[in-house]
N, C-alpha and C positions, 0 to 999 in steps of 0.2 A: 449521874450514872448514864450511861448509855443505854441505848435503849435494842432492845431483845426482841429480835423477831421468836416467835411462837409458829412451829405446826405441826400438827396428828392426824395420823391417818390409820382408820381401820375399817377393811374389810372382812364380811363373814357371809358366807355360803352356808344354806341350809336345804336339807331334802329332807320331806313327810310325804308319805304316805298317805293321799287321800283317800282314796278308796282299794278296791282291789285290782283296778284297773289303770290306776292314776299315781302318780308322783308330781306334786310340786316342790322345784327348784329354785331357789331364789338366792339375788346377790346383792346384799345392799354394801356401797359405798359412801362413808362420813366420815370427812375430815374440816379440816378450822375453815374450806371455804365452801365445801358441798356436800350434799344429802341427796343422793341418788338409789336407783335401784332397778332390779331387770329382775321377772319372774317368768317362769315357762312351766305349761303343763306339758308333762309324758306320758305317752299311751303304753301300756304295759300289755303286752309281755313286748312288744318289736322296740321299743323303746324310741317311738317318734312324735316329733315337738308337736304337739296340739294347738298350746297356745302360745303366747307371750305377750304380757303386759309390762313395761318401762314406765317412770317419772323421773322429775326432779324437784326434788321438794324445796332445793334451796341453794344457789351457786349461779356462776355465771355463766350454767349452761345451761339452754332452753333444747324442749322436743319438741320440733314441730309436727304437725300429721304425716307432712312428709317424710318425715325422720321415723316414724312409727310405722310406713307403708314400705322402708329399708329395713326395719330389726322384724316384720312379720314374713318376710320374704323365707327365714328359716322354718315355719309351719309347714310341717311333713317331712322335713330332715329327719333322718335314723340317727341318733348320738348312736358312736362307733366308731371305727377305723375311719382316719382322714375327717372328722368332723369339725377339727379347725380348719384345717383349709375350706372345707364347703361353707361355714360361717363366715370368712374372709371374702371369701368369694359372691357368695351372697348377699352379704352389707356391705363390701366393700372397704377402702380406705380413708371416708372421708373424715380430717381430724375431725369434728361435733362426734362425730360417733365412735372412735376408737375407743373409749372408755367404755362405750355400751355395749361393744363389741365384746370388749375384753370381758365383761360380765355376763355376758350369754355365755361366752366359753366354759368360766367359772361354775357356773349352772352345769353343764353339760357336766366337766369335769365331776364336779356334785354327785349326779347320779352314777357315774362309773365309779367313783370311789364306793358309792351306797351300795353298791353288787359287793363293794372287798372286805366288807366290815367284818363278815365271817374268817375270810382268810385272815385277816389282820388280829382275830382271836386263837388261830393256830399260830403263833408265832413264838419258836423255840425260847425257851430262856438262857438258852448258850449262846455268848456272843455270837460265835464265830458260823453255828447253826443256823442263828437269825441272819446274819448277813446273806449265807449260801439260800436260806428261804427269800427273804425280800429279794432278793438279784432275780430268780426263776420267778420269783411272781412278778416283776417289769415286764423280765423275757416272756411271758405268756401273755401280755397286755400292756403294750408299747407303747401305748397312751397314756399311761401313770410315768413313763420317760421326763423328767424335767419338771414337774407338776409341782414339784412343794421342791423345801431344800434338803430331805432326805431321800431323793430320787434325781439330783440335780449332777449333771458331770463333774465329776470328783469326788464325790459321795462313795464311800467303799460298799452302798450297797447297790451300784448298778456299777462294779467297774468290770470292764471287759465289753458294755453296753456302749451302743454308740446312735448318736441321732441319727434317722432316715429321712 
């Protein structure tokens, strides 16, 4: 029998509530070659990065200190409008880190989603209601644009939306 390559990958973002002041975000990534993970604390109410803690518990990517003195470069970021590009722009492009990159983002995303959970409990049970509601809720916060695959271009619940 021939032989069968194997691989899985799962991501999951989590936001709690630390205190009344505080929100930690966190992103672990594991799949069949790696075990990573990117955590940031949020200062509440202005919603800016406090802290950030990253590993690698197991893959063949290593953090160096130098690597940890480019993903703290985001401490005092406002998550908000434009806050992927100031993440991009503040760690930069180097591949070791576009994965860690991409999991701050995930965090960040995290906690803007954590503000919609309420809206996301008002959501009509008529099709056609729910779509006109999720589209005005993108339109009011253009940062959930693209974010998962029912906010993704083609999606009849952002159509008429367009990337900026």
């Amino acid at each position: 029998m021939d032989r069968m390559l194997c691989f899985s990958r799962n991501r999951c973002t989590n936001v709690d509530q630390i205190d009344k002041h505080t929100l930690k975000a966190s992103c672990r990534l594991q799949d069949s070659r790696t075990d990573c993970y990117v955590e940031i604390l949020v200062k509440l109410p202005n919603l800016e990065i406090s802290n950030i803690k990253a590993g690698v518990e197991r893959g063949s990517m290593t953090l160096s200190s130098q690597d940890m003195l480019h993903l703290e470069k985001i401490i005092g970021v406002r998550i908000g409008p434009a806050v992927l590009k100031i993440i991009k722009g503040l760690i930069g492009n180097e591949d070791r880190l576009s994965q860690l990159a991409f999991m701050v983002e995930e965090s960040c995303q995290g906690v803007i989603l954590y503000f919609t959970r309420d809206d996301l409990e008002k959501v009509p049970r008529d099709e056609d209601e729910a779509r006109i509601y999720y589209n005005n809720m993108v339109k009011g916060n253009l940062t959930l644009f693209n974010r998962c695959a029912a906010f993704a271009p083609g999606s009849p619940f952002v159509e008429g939306i367009e990337e900026s």
